[in-house]
C-alpha positions, -999 to +999 in steps of 0.1 A: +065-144+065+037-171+052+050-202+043+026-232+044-008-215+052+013-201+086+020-170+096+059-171+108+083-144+119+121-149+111+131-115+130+132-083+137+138-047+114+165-028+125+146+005+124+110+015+138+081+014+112+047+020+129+021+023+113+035+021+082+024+009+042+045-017+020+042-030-012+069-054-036+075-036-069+103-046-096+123-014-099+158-014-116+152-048-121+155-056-087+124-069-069+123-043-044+100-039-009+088-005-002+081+008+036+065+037+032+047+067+050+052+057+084+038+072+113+051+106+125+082+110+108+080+100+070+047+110+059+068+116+021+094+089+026+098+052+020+125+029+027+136+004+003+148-031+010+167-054-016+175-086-012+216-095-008+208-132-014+191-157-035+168-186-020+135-183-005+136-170+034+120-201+044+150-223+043+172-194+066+178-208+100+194-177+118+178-148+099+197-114+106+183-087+087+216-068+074+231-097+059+197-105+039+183-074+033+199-040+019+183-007+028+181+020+001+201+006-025+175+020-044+166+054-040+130+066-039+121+103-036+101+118-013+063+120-024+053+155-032+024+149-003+019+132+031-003+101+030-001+082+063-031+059+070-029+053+035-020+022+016+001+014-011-016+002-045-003-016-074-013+000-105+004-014-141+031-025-118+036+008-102+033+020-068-003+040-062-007+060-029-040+080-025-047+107+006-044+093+040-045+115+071-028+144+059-027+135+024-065+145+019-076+136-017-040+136-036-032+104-056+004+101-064+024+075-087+056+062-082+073+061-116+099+034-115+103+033-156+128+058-152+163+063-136+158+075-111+121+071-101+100+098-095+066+108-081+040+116-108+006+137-096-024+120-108-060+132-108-077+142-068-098+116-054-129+136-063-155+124-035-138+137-003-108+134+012-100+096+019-082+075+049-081+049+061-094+028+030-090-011+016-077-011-016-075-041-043-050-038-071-068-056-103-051-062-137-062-028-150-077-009-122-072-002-087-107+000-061-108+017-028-134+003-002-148+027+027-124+049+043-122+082+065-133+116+055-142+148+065-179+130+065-169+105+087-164+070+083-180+063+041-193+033+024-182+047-008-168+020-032-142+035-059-118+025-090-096+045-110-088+030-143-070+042-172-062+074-146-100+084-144-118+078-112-157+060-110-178+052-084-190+019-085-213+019-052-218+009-016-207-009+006-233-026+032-221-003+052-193+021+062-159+011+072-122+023+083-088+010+089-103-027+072-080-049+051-088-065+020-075-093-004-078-105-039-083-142-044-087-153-080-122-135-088-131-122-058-122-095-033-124-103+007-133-072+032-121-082+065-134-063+092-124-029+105-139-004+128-175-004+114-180-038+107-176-067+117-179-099+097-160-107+066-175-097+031-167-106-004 
């Protein structure tokens, strides 16, 4: 966890998760972390985590995981396609995935509205099939940076907004597997395979 500008670990899952993408949506009314589309066996799936107890996990001294966490007390479908090395997006509040590995160019939508949720098909990723991306959830859009494709690693720089996709540029140059984070009005680029030095 980060508590005071410090990185901090308070324990251990008590299941494997390599590789894997999270995200913290509200869904049932429960703030709820999603583990999804780990590596080798959930490409579909995602693990759910709910908290049994109020307080911040700061202030817990002797953190075991089953008596602060509950695993699938909600229940999310499988996605209707596998998107390892991909990342989870926040778009309107909902959970975005697009392609990954063997998801190629499908961008799915985790409808958590309804009881229960369900996966909704959106429109392809129309440029190529995409891995390996940094994404950046905005108020009303969602941009991918770089990636993976059958081209090889891109500089491509895309948003989909009101479920229509644009291309808004290039990156300096291409990148994979890089991280990025919004602060405020701007969006950092830390560096993957590619590159090097952080952008903004």
């Amino acid at each position: 966890m980060v508590t005071e500008c410090t990185v901090r670990r308070i324990g251990d899952l008590t299941f494997d998760f390599p590789h894997g993408s999270c995200g913290t949506f509200m869904i049932n009314s429960l703030p709820t972390i999603l583990l999804c589309f780990e590596w080798m066996t959930r490409h579909k799936g995602c693990r759910s985590l709910t908290r049994r107890n109020d307080g911040p996990l700061s202030d817990i001294k002797d953190f075991v995981f089953d008596a602060e966490f509950e695993v699938n007390k909600v229940t999310i479908p499988d996605s209707a396609y596998p998107h390892w090395l991909a990342t989870i997006a926040n778009y309107f509040g909902l959970p975005l995935i697009l392609g990954g590995s063997t998801g190629k160019n499908k961008l799915e939508m985790l409808n958590t509205i309804k009881s229960p949720p369900s996966w909704i098909e959106l429109e392809d990723y129309p440029y190529s099939n995409i891995s390996g991306y940094a994404v950046a959830s905005t108020r009303n859009s969602v941009i991918y940076f770089g990636g993976w494709s059958e081209e090889g690693v891109v500089d491509r720089v895309a948003e989909f907004k009101n479920l229509q996709w644009n291309l808004l540029g290039h990156l300096a140059g291409p990148r994979y597997k890089h991280h990025s984070i919004k602060m405020r009005n701007k969006i950092y680029l830390f560096p993957g395979l590619g590159a090097w030095k952080i952008s903004k």
